[in-house]
mmCIF file as gemmi writes it, N, C-alpha and C atoms, coordinates in Angstrom:
data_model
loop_
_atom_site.group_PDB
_atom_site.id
_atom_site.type_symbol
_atom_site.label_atom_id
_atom_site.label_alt_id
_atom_site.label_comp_id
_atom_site.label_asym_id
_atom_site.label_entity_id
_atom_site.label_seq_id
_atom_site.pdbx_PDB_ins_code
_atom_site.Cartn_x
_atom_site.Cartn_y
_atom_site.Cartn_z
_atom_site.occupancy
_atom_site.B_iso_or_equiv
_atom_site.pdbx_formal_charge
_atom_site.auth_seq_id
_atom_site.auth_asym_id
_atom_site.pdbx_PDB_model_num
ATOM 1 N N . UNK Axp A 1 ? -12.51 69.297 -106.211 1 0 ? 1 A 1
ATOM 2 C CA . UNK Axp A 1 ? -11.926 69.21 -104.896 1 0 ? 1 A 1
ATOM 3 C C . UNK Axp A 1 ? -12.374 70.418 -104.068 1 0 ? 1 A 1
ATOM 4 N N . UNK Axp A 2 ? -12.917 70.349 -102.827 1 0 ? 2 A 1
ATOM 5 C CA . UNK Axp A 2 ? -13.268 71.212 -102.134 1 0 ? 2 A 1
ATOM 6 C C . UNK Axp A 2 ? -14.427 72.158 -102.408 1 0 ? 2 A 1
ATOM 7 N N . UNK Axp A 3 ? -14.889 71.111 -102.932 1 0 ? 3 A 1
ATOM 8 C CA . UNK Axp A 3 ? -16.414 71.689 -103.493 1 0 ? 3 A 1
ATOM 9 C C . UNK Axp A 3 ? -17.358 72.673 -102.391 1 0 ? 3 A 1
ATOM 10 N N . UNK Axp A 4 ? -17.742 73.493 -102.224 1 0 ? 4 A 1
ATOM 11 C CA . UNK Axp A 4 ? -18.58 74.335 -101.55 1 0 ? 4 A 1
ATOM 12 C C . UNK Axp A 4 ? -17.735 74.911 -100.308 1 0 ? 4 A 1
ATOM 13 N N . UNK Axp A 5 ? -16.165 74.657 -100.591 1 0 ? 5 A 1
ATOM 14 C CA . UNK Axp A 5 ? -15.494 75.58 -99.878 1 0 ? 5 A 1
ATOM 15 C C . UNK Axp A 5 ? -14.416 76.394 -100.049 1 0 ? 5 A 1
ATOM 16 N N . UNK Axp A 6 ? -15.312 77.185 -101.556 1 0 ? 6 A 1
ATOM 17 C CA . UNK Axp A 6 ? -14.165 77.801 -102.165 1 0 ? 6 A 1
ATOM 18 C C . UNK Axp A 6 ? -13.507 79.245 -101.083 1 0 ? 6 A 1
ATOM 19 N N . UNK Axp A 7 ? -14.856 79.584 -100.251 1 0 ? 7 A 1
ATOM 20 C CA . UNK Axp A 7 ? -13.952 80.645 -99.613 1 0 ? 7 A 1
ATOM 21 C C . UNK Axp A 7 ? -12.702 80.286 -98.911 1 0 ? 7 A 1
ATOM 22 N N . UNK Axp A 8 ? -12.614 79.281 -98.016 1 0 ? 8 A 1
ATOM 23 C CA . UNK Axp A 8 ? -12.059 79.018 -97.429 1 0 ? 8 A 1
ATOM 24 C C . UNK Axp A 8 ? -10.65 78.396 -98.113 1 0 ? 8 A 1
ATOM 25 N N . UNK Axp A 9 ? -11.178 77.642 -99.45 1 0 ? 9 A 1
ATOM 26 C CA . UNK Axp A 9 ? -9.672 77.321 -100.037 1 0 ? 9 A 1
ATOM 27 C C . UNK Axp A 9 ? -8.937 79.181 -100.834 1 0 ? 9 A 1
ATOM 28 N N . UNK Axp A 10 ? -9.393 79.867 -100.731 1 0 ? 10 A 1
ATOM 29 C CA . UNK Axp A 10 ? -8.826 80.707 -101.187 1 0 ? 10 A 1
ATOM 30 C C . UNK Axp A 10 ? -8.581 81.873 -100.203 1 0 ? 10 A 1
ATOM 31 N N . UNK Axp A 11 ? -8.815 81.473 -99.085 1 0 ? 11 A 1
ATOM 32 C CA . UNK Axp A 11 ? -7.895 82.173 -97.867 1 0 ? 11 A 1
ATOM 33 C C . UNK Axp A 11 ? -6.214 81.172 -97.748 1 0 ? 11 A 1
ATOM 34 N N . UNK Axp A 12 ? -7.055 79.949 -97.705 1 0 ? 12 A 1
ATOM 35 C CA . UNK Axp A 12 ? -5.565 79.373 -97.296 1 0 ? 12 A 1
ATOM 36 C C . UNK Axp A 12 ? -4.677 79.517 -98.436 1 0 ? 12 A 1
ATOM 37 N N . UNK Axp A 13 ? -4.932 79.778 -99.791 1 0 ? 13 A 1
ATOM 38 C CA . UNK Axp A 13 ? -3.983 80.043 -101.111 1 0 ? 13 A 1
ATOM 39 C C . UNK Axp A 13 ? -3.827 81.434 -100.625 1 0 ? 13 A 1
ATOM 40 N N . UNK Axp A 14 ? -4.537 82.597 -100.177 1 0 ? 14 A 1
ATOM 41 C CA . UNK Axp A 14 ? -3.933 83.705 -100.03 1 0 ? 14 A 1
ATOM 42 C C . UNK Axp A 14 ? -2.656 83.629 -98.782 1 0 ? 14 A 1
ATOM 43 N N . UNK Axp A 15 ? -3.099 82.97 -97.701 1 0 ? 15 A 1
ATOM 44 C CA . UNK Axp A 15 ? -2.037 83.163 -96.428 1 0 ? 15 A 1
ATOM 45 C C . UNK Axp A 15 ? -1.15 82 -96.067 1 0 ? 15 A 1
ATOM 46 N N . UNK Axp A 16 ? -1.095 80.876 -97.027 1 0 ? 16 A 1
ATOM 47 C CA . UNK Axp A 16 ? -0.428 79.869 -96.76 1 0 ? 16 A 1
ATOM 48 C C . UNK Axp A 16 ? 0.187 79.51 -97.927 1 0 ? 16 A 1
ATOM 49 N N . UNK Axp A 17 ? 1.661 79.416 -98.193 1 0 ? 17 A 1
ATOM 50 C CA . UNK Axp A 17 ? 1.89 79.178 -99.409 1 0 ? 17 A 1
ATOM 51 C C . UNK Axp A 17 ? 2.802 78.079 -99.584 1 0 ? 17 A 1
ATOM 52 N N . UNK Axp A 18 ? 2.582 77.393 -98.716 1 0 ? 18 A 1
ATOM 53 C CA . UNK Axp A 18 ? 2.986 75.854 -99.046 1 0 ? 18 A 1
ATOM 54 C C . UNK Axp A 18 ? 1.25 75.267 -99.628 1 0 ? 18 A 1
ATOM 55 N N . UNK Axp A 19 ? 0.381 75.532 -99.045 1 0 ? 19 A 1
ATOM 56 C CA . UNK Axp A 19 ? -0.791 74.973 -99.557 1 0 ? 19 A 1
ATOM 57 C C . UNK Axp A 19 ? -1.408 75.54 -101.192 1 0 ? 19 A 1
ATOM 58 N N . UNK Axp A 20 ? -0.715 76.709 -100.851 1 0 ? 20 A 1
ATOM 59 C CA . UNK Axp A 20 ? -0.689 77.577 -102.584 1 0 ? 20 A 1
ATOM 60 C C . UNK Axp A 20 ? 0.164 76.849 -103.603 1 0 ? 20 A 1
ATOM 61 N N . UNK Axp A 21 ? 1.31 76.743 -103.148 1 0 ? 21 A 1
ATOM 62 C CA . UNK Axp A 21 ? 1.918 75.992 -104.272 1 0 ? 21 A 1
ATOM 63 C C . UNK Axp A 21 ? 2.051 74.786 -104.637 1 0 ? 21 A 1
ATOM 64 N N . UNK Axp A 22 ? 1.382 73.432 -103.523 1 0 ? 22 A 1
ATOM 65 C CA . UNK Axp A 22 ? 0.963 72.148 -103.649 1 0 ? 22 A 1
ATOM 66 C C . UNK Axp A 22 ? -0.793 72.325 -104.483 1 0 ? 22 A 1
ATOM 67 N N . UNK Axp A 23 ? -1.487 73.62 -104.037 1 0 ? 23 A 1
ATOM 68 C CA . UNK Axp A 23 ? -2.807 73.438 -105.137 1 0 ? 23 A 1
ATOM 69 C C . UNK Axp A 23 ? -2.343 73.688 -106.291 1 0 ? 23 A 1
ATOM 70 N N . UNK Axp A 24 ? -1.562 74.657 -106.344 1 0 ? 24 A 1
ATOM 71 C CA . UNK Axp A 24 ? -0.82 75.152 -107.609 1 0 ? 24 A 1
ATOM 72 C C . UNK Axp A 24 ? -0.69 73.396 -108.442 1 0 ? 24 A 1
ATOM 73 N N . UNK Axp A 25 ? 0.666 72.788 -108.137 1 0 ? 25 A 1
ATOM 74 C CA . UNK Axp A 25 ? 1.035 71.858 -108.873 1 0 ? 25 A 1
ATOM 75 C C . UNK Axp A 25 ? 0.017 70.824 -108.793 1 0 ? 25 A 1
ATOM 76 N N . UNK Axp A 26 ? -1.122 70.716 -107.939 1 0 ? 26 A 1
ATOM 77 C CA . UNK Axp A 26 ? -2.567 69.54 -108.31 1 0 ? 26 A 1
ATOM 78 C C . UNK Axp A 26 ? -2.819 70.002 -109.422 1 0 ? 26 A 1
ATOM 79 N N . UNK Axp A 27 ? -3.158 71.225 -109.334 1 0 ? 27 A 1
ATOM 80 C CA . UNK Axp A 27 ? -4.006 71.702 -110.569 1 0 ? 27 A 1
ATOM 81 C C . UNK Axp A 27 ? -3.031 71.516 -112.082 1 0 ? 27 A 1
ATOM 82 N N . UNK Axp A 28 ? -1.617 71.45 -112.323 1 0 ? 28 A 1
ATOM 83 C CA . UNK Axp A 28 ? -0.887 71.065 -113.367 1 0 ? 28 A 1
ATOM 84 C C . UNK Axp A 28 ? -1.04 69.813 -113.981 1 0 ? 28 A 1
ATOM 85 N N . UNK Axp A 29 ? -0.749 68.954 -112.029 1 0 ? 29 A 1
ATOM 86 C CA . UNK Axp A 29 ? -0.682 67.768 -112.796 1 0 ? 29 A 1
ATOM 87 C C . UNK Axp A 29 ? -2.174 67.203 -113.057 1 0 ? 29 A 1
ATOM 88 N N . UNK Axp A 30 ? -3.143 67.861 -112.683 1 0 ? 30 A 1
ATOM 89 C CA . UNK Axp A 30 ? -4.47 67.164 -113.431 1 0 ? 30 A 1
ATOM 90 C C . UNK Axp A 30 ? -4.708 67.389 -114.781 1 0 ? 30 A 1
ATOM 91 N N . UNK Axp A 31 ? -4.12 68.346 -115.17 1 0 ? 31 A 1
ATOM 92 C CA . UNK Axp A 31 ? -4.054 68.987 -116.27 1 0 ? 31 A 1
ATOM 93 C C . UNK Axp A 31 ? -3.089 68.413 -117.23 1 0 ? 31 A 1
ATOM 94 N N . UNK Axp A 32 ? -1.782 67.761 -116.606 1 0 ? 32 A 1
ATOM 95 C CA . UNK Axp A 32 ? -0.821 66.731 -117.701 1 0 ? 32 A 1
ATOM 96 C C . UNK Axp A 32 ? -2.036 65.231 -117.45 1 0 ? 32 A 1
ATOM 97 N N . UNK Axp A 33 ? -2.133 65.097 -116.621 1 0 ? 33 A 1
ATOM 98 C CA . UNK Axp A 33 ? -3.007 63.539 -116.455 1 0 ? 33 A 1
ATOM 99 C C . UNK Axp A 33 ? -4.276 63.598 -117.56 1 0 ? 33 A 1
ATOM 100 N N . UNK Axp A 34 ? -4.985 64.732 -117.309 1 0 ? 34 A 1
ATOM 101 C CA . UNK Axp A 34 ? -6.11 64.905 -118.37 1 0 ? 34 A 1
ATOM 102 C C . UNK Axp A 34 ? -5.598 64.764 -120 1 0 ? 34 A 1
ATOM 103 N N . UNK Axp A 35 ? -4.657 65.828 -120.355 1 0 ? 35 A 1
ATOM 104 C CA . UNK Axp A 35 ? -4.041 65.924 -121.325 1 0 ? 35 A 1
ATOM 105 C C . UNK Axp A 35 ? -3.449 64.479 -121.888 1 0 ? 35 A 1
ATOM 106 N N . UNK Axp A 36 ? -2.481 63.405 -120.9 1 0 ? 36 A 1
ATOM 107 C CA . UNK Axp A 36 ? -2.024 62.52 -121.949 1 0 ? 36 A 1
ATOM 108 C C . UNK Axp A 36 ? -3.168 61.391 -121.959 1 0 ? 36 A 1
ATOM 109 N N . UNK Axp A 37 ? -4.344 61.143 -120.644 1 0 ? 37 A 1
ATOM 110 C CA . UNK Axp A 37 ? -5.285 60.591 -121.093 1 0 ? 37 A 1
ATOM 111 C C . UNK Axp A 37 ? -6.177 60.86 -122.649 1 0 ? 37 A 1
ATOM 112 N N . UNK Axp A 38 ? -6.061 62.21 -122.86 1 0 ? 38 A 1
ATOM 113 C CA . UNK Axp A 38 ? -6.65 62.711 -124.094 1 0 ? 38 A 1
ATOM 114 C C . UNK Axp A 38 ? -5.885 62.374 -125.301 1 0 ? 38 A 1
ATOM 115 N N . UNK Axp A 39 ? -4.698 62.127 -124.983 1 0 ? 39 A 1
ATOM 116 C CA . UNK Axp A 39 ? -3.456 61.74 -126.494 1 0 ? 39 A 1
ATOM 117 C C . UNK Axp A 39 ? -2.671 63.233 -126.355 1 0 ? 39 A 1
ATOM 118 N N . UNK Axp A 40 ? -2.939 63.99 -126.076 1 0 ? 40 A 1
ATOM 119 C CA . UNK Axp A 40 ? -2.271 65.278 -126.02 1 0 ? 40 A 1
ATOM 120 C C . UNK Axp A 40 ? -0.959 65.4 -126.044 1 0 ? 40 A 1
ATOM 121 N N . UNK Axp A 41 ? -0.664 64.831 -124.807 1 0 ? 41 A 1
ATOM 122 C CA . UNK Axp A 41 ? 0.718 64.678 -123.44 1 0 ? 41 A 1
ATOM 123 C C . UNK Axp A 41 ? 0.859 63.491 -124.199 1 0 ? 41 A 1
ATOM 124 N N . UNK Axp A 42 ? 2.014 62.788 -124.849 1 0 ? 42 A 1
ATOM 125 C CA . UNK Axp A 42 ? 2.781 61.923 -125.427 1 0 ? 42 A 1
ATOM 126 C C . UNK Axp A 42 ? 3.434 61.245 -123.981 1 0 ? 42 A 1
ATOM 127 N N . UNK Axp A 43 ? 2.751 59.972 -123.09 1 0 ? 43 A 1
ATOM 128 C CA . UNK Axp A 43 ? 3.882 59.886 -121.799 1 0 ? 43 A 1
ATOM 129 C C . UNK Axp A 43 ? 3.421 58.141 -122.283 1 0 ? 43 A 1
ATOM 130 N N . UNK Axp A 44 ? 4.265 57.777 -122.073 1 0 ? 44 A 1
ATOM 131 C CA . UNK Axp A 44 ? 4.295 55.855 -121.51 1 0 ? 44 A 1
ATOM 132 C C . UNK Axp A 44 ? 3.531 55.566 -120.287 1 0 ? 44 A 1
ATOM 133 N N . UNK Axp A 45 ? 2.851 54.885 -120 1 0 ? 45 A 1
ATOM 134 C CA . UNK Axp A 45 ? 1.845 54.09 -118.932 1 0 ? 45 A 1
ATOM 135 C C . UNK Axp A 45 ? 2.746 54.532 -117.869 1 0 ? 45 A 1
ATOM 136 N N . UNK Axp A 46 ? 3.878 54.078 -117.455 1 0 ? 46 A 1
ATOM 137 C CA . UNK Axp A 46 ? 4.852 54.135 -116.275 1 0 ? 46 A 1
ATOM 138 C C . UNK Axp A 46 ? 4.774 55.718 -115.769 1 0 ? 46 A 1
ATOM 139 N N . UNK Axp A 47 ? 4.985 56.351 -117.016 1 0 ? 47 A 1
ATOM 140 C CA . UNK Axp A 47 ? 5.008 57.596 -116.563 1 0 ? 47 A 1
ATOM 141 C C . UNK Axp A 47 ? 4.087 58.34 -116.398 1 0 ? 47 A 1
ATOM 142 N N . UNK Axp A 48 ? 2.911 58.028 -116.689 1 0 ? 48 A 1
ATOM 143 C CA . UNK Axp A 48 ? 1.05 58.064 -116.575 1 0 ? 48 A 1
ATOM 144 C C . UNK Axp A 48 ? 0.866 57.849 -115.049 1 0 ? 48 A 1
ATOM 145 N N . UNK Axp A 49 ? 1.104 56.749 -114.603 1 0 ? 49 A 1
ATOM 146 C CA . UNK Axp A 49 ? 1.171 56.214 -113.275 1 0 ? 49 A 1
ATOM 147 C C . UNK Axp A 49 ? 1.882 57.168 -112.388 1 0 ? 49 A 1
ATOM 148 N N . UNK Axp A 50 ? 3.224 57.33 -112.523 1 0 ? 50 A 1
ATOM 149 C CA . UNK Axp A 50 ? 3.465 58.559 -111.843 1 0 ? 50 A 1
ATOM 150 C C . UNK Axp A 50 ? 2.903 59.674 -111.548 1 0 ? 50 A 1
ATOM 151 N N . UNK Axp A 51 ? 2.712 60.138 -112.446 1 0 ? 51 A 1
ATOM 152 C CA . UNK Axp A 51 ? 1.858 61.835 -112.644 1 0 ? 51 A 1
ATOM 153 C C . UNK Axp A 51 ? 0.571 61.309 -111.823 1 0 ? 51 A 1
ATOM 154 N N . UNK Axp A 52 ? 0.031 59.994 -112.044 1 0 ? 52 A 1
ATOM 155 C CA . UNK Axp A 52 ? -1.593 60.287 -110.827 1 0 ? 52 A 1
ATOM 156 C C . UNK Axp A 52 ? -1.292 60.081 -109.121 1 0 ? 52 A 1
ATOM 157 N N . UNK Axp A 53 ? 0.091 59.222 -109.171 1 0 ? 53 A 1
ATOM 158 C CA . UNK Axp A 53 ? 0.392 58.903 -107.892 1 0 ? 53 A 1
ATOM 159 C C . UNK Axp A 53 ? 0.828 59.983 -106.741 1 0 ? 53 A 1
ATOM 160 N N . UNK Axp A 54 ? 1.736 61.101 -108.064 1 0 ? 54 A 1
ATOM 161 C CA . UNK Axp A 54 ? 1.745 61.734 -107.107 1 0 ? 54 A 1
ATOM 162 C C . UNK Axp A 54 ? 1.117 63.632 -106.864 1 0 ? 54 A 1
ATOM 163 N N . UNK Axp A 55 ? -0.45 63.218 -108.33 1 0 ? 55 A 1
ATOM 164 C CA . UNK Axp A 55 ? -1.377 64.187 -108.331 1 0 ? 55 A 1
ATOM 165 C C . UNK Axp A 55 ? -1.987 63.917 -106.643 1 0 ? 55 A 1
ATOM 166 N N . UNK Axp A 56 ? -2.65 62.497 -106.674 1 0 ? 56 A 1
ATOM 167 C CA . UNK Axp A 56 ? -3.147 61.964 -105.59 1 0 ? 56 A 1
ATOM 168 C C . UNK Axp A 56 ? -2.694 62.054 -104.382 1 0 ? 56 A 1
ATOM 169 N N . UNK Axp A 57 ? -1.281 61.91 -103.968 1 0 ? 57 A 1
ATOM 170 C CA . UNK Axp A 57 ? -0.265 62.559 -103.111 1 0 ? 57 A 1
ATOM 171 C C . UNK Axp A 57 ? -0.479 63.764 -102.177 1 0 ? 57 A 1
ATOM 172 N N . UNK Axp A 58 ? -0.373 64.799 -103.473 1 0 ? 58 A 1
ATOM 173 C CA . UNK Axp A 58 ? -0.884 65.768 -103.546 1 0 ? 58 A 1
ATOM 174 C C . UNK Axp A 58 ? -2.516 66.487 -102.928 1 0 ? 58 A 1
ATOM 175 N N . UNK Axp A 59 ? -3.412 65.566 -103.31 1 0 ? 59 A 1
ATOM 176 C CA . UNK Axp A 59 ? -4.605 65.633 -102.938 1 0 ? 59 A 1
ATOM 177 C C . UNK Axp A 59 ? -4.509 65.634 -101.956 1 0 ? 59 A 1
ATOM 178 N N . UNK Axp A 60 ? -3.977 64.638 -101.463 1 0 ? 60 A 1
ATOM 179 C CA . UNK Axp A 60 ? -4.401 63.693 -100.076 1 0 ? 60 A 1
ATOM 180 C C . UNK Axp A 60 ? -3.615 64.662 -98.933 1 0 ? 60 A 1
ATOM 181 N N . UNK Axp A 61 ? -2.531 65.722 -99.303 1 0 ? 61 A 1
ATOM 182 C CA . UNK Axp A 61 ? -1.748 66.427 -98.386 1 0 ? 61 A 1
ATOM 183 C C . UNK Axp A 61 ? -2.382 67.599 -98.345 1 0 ? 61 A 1
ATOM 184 N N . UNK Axp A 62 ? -2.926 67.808 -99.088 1 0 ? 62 A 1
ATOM 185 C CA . UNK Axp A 62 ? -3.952 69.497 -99.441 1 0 ? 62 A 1
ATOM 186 C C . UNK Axp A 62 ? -5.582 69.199 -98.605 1 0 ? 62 A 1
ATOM 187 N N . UNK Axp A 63 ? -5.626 68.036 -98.391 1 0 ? 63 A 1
ATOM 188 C CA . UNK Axp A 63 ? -7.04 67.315 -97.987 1 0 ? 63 A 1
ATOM 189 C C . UNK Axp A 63 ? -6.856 67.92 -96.189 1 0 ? 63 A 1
ATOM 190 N N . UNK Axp A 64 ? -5.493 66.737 -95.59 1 0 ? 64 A 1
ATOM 191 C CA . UNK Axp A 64 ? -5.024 67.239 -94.39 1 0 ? 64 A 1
ATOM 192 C C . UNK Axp A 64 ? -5.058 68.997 -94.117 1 0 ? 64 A 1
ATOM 193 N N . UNK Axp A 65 ? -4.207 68.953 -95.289 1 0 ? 65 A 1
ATOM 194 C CA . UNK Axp A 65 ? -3.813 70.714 -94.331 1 0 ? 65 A 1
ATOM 195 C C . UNK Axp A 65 ? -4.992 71.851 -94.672 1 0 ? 65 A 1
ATOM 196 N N . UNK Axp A 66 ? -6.232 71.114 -95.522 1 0 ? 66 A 1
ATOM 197 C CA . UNK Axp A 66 ? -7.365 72.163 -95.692 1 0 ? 66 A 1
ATOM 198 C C . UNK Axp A 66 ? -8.499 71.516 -94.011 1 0 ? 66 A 1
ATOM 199 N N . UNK Axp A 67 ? -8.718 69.948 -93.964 1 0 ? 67 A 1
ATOM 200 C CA . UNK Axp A 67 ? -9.043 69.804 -92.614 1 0 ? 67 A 1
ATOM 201 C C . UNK Axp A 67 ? -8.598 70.211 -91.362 1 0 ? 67 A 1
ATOM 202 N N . UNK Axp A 68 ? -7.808 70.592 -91.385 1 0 ? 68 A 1
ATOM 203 C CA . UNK Axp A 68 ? -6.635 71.178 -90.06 1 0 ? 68 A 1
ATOM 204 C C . UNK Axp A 68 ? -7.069 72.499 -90.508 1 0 ? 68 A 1
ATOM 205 N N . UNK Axp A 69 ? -7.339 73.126 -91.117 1 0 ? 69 A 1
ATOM 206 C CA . UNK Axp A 69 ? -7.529 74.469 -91.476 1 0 ? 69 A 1
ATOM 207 C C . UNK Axp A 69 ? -8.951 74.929 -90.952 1 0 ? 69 A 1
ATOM 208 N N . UNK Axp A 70 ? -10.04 73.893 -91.328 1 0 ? 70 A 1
ATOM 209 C CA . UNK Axp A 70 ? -11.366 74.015 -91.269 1 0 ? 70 A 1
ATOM 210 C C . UNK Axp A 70 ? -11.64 73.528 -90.171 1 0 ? 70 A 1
ATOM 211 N N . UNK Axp A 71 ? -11.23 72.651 -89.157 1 0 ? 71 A 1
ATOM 212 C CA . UNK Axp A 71 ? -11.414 72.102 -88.056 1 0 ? 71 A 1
ATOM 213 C C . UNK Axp A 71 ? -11.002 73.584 -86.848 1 0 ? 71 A 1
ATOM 214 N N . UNK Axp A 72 ? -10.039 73.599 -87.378 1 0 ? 72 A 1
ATOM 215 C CA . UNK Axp A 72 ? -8.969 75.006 -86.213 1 0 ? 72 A 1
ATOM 216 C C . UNK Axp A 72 ? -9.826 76.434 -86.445 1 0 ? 72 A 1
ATOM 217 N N . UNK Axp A 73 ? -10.473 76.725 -87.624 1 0 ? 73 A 1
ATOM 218 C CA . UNK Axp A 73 ? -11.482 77.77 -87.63 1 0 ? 73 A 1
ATOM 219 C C . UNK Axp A 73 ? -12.508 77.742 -87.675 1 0 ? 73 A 1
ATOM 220 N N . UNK Axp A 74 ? -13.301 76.147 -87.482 1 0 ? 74 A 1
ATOM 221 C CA . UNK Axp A 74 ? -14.607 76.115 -86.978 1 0 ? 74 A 1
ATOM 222 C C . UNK Axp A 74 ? -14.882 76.178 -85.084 1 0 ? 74 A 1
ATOM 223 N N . UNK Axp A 75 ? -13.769 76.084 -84.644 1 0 ? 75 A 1
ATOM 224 C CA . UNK Axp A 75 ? -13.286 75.362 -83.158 1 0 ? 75 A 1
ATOM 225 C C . UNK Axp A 75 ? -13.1 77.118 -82.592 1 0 ? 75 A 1
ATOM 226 N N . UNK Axp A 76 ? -12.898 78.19 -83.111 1 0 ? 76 A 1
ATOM 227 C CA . UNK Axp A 76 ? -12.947 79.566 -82.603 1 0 ? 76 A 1
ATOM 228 C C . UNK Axp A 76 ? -14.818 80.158 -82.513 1 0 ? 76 A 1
């Protein structure tokens, strides 16, 4: 995620910490999603489904507030 814009995702983790702590919990739950895909994480399908719905969630809100980020400091 945010491939070739690590500077920029790690300003907004330094000065924004709603976007710090929503990358924060992507990065967990890819990490339970990876894990019970692997057998690791012991979860039921239902609860598999959850964890990507609302990894993806997640994505998709970190996506916005890193475009709003990169749009508003390319525009100076």
């Amino acid at each position: 995620m945010f491939e070739g814009h690590q500077n920029e995702v790690e300003v907004l983790i330094n000065n924004d910490a709603e976007f710090k702590s929503l990358y924060l919990r992507h990065r967990e739950l890819k990490k339970q999603v990876l894990d019970a895909e692997l057998g690791v994480l012991p979860l039921d399908d239902m609860a598999l489904v959850r964890l990507k719905k609302e990894k993806l969630w997640a994505k998709d809100k970190l996506t916005a507030m890193f475009d709003r980020h990169h749009s508003t400091a390319h525009a100076h």
